[in-house]
C-alpha positions in Angstrom: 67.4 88.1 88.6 69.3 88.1 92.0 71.0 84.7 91.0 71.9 86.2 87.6 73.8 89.2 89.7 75.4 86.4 92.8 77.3 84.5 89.3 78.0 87.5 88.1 79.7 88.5 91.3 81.1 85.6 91.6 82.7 85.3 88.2 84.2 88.8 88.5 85.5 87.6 92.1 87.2 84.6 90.5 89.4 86.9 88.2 90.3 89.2 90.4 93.2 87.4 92.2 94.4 86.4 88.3 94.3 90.6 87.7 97.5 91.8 90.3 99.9 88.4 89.0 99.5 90.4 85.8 100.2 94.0 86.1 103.3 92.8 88.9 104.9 90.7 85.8 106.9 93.9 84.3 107.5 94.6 87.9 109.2 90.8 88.9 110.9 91.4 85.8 112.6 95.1 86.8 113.1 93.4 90.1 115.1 90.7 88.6 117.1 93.1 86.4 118.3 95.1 89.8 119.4 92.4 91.6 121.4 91.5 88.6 122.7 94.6 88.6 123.7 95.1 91.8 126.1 92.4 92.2 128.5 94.5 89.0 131.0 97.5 90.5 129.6 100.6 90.2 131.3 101.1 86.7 130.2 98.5 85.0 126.5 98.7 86.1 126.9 102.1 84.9 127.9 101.3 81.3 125.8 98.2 81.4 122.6 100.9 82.2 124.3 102.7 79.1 123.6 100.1 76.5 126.9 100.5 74.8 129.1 97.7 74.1 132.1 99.7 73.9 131.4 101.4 77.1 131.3 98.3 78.7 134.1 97.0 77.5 135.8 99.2 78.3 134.6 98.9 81.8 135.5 95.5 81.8 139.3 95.9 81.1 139.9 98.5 83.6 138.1 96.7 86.3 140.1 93.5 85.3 143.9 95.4 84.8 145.4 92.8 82.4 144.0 89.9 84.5 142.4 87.0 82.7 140.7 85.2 85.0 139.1 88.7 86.6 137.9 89.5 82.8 136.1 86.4 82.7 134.4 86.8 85.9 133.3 90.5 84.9 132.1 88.8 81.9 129.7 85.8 83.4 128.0 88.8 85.8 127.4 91.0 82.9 126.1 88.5 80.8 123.4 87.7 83.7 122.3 91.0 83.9 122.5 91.5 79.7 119.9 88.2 80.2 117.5 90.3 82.6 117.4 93.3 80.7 115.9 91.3 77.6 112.3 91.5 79.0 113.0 95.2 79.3 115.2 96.7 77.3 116.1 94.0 74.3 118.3 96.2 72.5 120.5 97.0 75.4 120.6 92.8 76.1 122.6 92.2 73.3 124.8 95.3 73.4 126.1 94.3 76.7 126.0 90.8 75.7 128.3 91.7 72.6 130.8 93.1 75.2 130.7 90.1 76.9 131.4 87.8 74.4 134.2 89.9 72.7 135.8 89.9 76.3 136.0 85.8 76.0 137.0 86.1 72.2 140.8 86.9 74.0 142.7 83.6 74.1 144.3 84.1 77.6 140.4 85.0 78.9 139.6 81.2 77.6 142.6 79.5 78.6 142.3 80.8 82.2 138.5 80.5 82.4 137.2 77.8 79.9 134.0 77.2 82.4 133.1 81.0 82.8 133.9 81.6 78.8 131.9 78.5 78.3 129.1 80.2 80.6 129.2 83.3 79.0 128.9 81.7 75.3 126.0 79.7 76.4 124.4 82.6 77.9 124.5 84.8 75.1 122.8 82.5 72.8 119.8 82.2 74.9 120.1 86.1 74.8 120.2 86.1 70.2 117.9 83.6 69.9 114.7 85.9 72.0 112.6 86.7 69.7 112.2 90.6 71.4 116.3 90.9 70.7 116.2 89.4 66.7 113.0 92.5 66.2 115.0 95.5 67.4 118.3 94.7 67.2 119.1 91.6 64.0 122.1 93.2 63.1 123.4 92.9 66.3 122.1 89.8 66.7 123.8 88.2 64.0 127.3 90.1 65.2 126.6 88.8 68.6 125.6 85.0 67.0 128.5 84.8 65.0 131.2 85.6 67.4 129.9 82.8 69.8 129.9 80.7 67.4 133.3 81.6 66.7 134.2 80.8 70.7 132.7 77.7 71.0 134.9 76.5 67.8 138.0 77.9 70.1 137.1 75.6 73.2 137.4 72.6 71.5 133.9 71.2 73.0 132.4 69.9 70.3 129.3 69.4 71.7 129.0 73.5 72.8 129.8 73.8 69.4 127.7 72.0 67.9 124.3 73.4 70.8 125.5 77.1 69.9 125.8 76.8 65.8 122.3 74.9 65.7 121.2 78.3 68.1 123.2 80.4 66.0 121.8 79.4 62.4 118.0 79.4 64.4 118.7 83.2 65.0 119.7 83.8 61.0 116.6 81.8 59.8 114.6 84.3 61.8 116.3 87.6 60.9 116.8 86.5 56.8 113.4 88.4 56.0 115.3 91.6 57.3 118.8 91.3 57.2 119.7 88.5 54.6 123.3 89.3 54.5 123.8 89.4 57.6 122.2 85.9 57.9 123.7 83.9 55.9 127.0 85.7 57.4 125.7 83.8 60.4 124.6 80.9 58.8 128.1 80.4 56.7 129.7 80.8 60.5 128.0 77.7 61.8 128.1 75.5 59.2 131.9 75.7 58.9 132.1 75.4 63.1 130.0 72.2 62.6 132.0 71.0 59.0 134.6 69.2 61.7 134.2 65.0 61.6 134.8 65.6 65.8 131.9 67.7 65.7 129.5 65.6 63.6 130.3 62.3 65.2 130.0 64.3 69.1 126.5 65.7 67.8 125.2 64.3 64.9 121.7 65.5 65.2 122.7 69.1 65.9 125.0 68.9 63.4 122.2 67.8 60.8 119.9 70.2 62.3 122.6 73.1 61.1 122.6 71.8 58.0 119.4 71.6 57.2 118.4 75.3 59.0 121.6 76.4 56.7 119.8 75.0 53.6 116.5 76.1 54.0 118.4 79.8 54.0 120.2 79.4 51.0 117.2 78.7 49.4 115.9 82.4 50.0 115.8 84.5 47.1 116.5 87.4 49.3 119.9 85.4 50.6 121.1 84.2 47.6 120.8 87.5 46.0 122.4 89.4 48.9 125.5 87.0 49.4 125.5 84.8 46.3 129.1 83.2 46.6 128.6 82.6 50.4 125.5 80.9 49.6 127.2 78.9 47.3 130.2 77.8 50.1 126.8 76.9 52.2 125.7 75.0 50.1 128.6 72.6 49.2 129.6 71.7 52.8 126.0 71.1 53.9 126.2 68.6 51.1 129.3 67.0 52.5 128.0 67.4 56.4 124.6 65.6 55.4 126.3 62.7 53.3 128.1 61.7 56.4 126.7 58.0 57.4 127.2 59.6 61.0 124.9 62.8 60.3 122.5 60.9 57.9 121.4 58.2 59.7 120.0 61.1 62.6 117.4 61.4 60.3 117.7 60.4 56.6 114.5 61.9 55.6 115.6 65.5 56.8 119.1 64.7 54.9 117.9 64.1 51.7 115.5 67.2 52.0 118.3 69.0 52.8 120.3 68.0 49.9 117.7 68.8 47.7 117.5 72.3 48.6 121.3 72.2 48.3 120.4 71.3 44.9 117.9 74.0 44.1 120.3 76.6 45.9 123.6 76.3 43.2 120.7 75.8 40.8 119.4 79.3 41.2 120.4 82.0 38.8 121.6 84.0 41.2 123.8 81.6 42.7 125.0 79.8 39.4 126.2 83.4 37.7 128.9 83.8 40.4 129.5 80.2 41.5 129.0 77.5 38.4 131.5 75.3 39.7 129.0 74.7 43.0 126.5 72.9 40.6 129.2 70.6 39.9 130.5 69.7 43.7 127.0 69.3 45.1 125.9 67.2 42.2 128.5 65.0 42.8 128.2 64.9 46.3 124.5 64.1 45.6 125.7 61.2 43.0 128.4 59.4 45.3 125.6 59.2 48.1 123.2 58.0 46.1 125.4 54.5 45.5 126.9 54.7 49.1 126.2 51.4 50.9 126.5 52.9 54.9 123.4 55.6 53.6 121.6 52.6 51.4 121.6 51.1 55.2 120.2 53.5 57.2 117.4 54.1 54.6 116.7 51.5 52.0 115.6 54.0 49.8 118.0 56.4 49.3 119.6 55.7 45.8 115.9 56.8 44.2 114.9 59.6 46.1 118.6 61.1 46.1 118.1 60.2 42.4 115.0 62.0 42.5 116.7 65.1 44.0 118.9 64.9 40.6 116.2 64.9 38.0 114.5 68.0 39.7 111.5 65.4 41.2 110.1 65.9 44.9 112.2 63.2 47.2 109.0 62.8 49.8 107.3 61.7 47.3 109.2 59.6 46.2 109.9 57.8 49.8 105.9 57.9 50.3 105.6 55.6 46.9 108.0 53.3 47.9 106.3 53.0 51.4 102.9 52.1 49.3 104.8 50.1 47.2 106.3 47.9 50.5 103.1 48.1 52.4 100.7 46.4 49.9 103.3 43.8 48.5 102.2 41.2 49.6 104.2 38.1 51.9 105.7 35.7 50.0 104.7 32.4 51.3 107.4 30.2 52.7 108.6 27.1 50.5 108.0 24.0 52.0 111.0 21.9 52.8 111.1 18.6 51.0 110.7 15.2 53.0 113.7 14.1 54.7 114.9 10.5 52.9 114.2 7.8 55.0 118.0 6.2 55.6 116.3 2.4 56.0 114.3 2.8 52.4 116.2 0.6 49.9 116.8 1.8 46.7 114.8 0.1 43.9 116.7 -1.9 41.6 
């Protein structure tokens, strides 16, 4: 009985230390979030503790008078404190990280500061794509997503453009359940930032992983019945990004998926009674791929499993027969060379 009690003891003594690390997490995290703030003027910590965009804003332009590179500054602290306040108070994050971004939306803040407006961009898409921000706040979200996206396009880095549209259209597939139009606002957003040959061949695998994040949407009912003819725009261009020898060979498998649910996107009725001529685009698309020699390169197999997207059939399936098929076809045995002539053997006579 006395050992029973010493393990007990000693068990509960062993989580004790574990107990305090827990209960002084919301505190590290308050912590965090004053030291933020106290590195803003008094103003702008003011309307940063306000949670109002415009307010800050605001704050932002008269702290900056009309000077570019000042703005931009303003803009990289309050974006570090809009990232502290996520664990704490998501719905002011990305208010104050709206302000920020619209302040580096000016073309004089981004000519003067492309580093801090490339900061600040950066920075708010770790700040959309929390899942605590998309619960409270996915209108906001998909405001906040779009307009970076919208930046990064504008600094002519195609590989920040490509890193925020994949981030931007990972926010939309989250927040289509609740907010379909505004997700395939976001959605639409990054697949025309990403629909640039510069872009694809700087980041092919983002740039496929857009596309098929964008398609997966448009396959929503919910989407496709709240923004029909943007669906269909999505659609067609993640046809042509994916068809790309550049974006396809990332990962051919995940391209023809993709265009598949391209397929079954215009297909839908919802889709087709606005947009009929979208059937027609990405079935062509889908038809000129399927005899393209780079894409019959990179995957042996595309011609019958695009060909199987066509005719409505499931193109995994498809690739898993022909695997089957190549694995239990047997080697063909080598021919045996005939004998050399002997040069000194007369011919008979």
């Amino acid at each position: 009985m006395a050992r029973h009690r010493f393990l007990v003891l000693l068990f509960a003594g062993a989580l004790l230390p574990a107990l305090p690390l827990v209960a002084l997490a919301p505190q590290a995290a308050a912590q965090q979030t004053a030291q933020a703030l106290t590195t803003l003027p008094p103003a702008l910590r003011a309307a940063v503790l306000s949670g109002n965009a415009q307010q800050v804003q605001q704050a932002i332009a008269a702290l900056s008078s009309g000077d570019p590179q000042r703005a931009a500054t303003l803009a990289a602290s309050t974006i570090n404190a809009a990232e502290q306040l996520v664990a704490t108070n998501p719905q002011a994050a990305i208010q104050v990280a709206a302000a920020a971004v619209e302040t580096v939306r000016s073309q004089s803040v981004q000519q003067s500061s492309p580093q801090q407006t490339e900061s600040v961009i950066t920075a708010a898409a770790r700040i959309f794509v929390a899942p605590a921000v998309q619960r409270v706040a996915p209108a906001a979200v998909a405001q906040v997503a779009a307009a970076a996206v919208q930046v990064a396009t504008a600094t002519r880095n195609p590989t920040l453009t490509a890193n925020v549209a994949a981030q931007a259209v990972a926010a939309a597939e989250a927040i289509v359940a609740t907010n379909p139009a505004a997700a395939v606002q976001v959605t639409a957003a990054a697949v025309q930032a990403i629909n640039s040959p510069t872009v694809q061949q700087a980041a092919p695998a983002q740039a496929l992983q857009v596309a098929t994040t964008a398609a997966r949407i448009t396959t929503q009912p919910s989407a496709q019945q709240a923004a029909p003819q943007a669906v269909a725009t999505v659609a067609t261009s993640v046809a042509q990004i994916v068809t790309n020898p550049v974006v396809y060979q990332s990962s051919p498998a995940a391209a023809v998926q993709t265009l598949a649910n391209a397929v079954a996107a215009v297909s839908s009725q919802a889709v087709a009674a606005v947009a009929p001529q979208a059937a027609q685009s990405v079935t062509q698309t889908v038809n000129q791929a399927a005899s393209s020699t780079a894409l019959a390169q990179a995957n042996p197999g595309n011609a019958a499993q695009l060909n199987a997207v066509l005719t409505g059939q499931n193109p995994t399936q498809v690739a898993q027969q022909q695997t089957t098929q190549q694995n239990n076809t047997p080697p063909v045995a080598p021919v045996p060379a005939p004998p050399a002539e002997n040069p000194n053997q007369s011919s008979p006579t």
